[in-house]
Residue, then its C-alpha position, 0 to 999 in steps of 0.5 A: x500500500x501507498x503511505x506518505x509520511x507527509x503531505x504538502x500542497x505548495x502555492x508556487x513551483x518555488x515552494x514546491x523546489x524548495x520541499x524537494x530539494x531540502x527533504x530526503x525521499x520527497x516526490x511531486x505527485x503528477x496523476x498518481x496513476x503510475x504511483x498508487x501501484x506501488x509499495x512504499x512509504x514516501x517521505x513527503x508528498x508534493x502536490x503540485x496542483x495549486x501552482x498554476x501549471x494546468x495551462x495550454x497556451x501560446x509562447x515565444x520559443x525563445x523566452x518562454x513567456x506567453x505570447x503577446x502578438x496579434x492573431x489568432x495563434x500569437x508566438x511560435x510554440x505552444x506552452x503545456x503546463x505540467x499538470x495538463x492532463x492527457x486529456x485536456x492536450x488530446x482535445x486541444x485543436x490548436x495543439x493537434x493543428x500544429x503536430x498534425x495530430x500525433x499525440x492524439x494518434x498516440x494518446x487515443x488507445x492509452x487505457x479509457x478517457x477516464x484514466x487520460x483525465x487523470x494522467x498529467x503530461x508532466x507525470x508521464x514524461x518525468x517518468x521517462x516510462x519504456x512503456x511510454x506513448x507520449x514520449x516516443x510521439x514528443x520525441x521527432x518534434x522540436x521540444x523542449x522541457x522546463x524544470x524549475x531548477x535547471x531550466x530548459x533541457x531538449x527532450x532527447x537529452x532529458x529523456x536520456x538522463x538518468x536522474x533528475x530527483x532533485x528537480x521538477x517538470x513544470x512546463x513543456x514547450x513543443x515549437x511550431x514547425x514549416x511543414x511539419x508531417x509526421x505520424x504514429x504508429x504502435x503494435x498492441x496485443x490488445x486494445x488499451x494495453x500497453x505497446x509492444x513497440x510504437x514509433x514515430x517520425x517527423x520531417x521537421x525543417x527539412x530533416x527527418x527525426x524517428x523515434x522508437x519506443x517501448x523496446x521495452x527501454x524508453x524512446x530513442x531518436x534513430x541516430x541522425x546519420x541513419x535518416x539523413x539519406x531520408x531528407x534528401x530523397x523523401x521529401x514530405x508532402x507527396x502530389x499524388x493521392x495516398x495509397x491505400x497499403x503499405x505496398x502501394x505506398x513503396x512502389x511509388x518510391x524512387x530507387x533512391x528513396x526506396x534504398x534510404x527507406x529500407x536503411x531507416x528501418x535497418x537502423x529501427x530494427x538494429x536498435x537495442x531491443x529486450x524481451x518481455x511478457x508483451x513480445x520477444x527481441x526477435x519481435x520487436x525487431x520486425x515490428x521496428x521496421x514495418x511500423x518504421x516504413x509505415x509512419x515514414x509513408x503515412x508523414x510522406x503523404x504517400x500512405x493513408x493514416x489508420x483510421x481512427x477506431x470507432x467508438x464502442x456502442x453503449x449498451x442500454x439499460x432497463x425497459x429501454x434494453x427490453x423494449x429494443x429487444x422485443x421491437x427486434x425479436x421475430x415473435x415480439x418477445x425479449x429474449x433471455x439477455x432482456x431480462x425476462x424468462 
């Protein structure tokens, strides 16, 4: 069971540092959905959620303040506080607007709704969780995180880190992109699992970044080196109508795009790659390079995305279940599921 020996609830994101800094065993609290899991006694708990870090908003990249421009997207980066929840982000047109929509793509499948709105942005990054969907869709992009003690910290680098207890994540900053394309892409053994594998790429200012994730070590960038070829010869934004398969898709490549493509997956699946209980190395290692070629397509214009799972139909209840069902049943009597015998 979760204990905390003691429990604090700071004004400001300096009160909060001060805690964390001077306490041994001290923990900012983000969802806590990772965190009631465990068990252990904590120290000192800090809930952040009374220090203003619930915003989504637009910023100046360089300085980090909000944007005071005319328009209606001021500024040149969006602003995400650490205490938004997944949720909130996942529903964010202007965010989605401005990442074309791949960190919806790669928050729609984590658990329910109800867990999203728990979960906070600034908890599942911190984290740096192998498992994780967000940060492997964070990664291909140009951001950034905001810790109260050190500051600004590029995500590749953050997220490379081992160790930043005495620090806190206050605020992520993701810059817009000239014609962004990107796309996501993850294998589940079932709905609302975690991922096997998940991969995401980005042409982002003429160059092409592909991250890999849940191997099942945290995200990494491929090395540049291995996508540069990718910049030269596949350009984003394709003439032509998508195809429909992923076939279609490499068919209609050059023989110099087709080689660089066939390199980055060489390079997603050569990737250091574990075992288990969701999938093996050997696995994983196949699943890098077909989930590799297909996100590069799809942010190339040359695939059609994966349409968006339909919703659940909602079961009915009551009289109104049986009415349906007698309304449905040949002889006008509700079957046994209705409720009657």
């Amino acid at each position: 069971m979760l204990q905390f020996s003691k429990y604090e609830r700071p004004a400001t994101v300096e009160e909060a540092l001060a805690i964390v800094q001077k306490v041994k065993g001290a923990r900012v609290i983000g969802g806590g959905v990772w965190l009631r899991l465990q068990d252990r006694r904590i120290a000192r708990a800090i809930d952040l959620s009374a220090c203003g870090l619930d915003l989504i908003e637009r910023v100046d990249w360089e300085t980090g303040a909000p944007a005071t421009g005319d328009g209606p997207t001021p500024g040149d980066a969006w602003g995400v506080g650490a205490m938004v929840t997944l949720h909130q982000l996942e529903v964010h047109g202007g965010f989605n607007a401005s990442t074309c929509g791949v960190y919806e793509s790669a928050v729609r499948d984590i658990v329910g709704v109800q867990m999203r709105n728990v979960a906070t942005v600034g908890g599942s990054l911190f984290g740096r969780f192998g498992f994780s969907d967000i940060l492997t869709a964070l990664l291909p992009l140009e951001c950034e995180v905001e810790l109260a003690g050190e500051g600004r910290v590029p995500l590749a680098e953050f997220a490379a880190r081992k160790a930043y207890e005495r620090d806190i994540l206050t605020r992520v900053l993701v810059r817009d992109a000239r014609d962004l394309r990107s796309g996501f892409a993850c294998a589940r053994r079932s709905a609302t699992d975690f991922s096997v594998l998940n991969v995401c790429a980005a042409r982002v200012g003429g160059s092409w970044h592909v991250a890999v994730g849940a191997r099942p070590g945290r995200a990494v960038l491929l090395p540049a080196e291995a996508v540069a070829a990718l910049s030269e010869a596949l350009p984003a934004g394709a003439p032509q109508a998508p195809a429909a398969t992923v076939d279609g898709a490499t068919a209609s490549l050059s023989p110099q795009a087709a080689a660089a493509l066939d390199a980055a997956c060489e390079a997603a699946s050569a990737l250091p790659l574990g075992s288990n209980m969701r999938g093996s190395a050997r696995y994983r290692r196949h699943l890098a390079a077909a989930l590799t070629r297909r996100v590069v397509l799809e942010a190339a214009g040359l695939l059609a995305p994966a349409p968006a799972p339909a919703p659940a139909a909602r079961p009915q209840a009551g009289a109104a279940h049986a009415a349906a069902q007698v309304a449905a049943s040949p002889e006008g009597v509700p079957t046994p599921e209705g409720g009657e015998a």
